[in-house]
FIGU-86169 format. One line per 3 residues: number of its first residue (from 1); their letters; for each residue x, y, z of C-alpha. Coordinates in steps of 0.25 Angstrom, whole numbers, plus 5000, padded with zeros to 4 digits. Layout:
NUM = a = X:Y:Z ~ ...
// end
This chain:
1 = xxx = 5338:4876:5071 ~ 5338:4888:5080 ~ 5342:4901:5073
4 = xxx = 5345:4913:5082 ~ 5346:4926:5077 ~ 5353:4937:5086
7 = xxx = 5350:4952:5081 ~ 5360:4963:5083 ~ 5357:4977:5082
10 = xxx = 5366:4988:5075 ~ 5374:4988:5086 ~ 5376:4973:5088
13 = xxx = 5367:4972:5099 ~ 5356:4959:5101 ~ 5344:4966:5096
16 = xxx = 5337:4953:5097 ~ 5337:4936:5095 ~ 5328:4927:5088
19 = xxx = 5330:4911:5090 ~ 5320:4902:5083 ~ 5321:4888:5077
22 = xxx = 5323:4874:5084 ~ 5336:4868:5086 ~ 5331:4853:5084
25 = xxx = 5343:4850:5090 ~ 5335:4839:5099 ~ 5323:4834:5102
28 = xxx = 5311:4844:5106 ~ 5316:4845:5122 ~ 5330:4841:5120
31 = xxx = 5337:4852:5111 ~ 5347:4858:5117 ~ 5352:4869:5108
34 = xxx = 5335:4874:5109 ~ 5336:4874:5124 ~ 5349:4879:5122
37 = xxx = 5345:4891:5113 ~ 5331:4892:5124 ~ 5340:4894:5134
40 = xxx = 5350:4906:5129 ~ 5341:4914:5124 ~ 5329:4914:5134
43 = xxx = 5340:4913:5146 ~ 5345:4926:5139 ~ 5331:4933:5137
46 = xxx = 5329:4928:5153 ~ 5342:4934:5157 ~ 5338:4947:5149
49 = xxx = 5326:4947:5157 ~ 5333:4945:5169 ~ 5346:4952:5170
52 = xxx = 5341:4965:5162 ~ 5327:4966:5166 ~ 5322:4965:5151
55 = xxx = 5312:4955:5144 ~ 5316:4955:5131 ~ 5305:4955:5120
58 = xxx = 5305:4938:5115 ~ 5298:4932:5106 ~ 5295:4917:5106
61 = xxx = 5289:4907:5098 ~ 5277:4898:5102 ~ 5283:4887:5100
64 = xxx = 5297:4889:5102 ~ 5308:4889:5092 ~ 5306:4906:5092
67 = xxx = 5312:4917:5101 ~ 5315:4932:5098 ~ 5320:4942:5108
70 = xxx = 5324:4957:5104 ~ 5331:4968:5113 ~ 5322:4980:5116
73 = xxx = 5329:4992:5110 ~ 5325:5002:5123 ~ 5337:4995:5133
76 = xxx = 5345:5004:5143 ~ 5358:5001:5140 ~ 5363:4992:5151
79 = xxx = 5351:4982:5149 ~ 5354:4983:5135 ~ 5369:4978:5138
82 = xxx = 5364:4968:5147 ~ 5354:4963:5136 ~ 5365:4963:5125
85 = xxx = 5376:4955:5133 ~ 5363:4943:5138 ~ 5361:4944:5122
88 = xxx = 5374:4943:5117 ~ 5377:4930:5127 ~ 5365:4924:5120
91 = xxx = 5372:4925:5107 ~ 5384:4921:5112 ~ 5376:4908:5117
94 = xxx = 5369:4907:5103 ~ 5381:4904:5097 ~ 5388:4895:5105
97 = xxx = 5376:4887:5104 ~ 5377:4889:5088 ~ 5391:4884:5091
100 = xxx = 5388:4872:5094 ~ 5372:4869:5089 ~ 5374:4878:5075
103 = xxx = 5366:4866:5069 ~ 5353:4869:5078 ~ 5355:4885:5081
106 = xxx = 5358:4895:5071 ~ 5362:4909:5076 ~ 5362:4921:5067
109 = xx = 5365:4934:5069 ~ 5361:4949:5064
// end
């Protein structure tokens, strides 16, 4: 199982995301809610890079099955903005794919 965990601030920001687990939802290759997760949360770390100029500070596991990633704390205002709505689509996309793969993706949130 893939468990997300999406960290909010005091003021309901994303302060940070962690994914890690497998979804063994197919064979090594062939598991779609993995490249699925892959996908939202790097194409999200790439489109913070790209769009606000900002390389997040990630953590990754060796061998997969680990990523963190945490908002600096020193954002001018508008890339914070920018930061927060890529972040918050992220979620939203979490959740959809909860939706429909909860048996292979857990997201939790605090």
């Amino acid at each position: 199982m893939i468990r997300v965990s999406i960290e909010r601030d005091e003021n309901k920001h994303v302060s940070s995301f962690t994914m890690e687990g497998h979804a063994d939802s197919g064979p090594h290759g062939h598991d779609l809610v993995c490249a699925a997760a892959s996908a939202l949360s790097f194409g999200t770390i790439n489109a913070i890079a790209e769009l606000c100029e900002l390389e997040l500070p990630v953590e990754m596991g060796s061998e997969g099955g680990f990523l963190s990633c945490r908002v600096p704390g020193d954002l001018g205002a508008d890339t914070f903005e920018k930061v927060q709505l890529l972040l918050e689509g992220l979620v939203v996309s979490f959740r959809m794919l909860e939706e429909q793969y909860g048996e292979y993706i857990q997201i939790s949130r605090r």
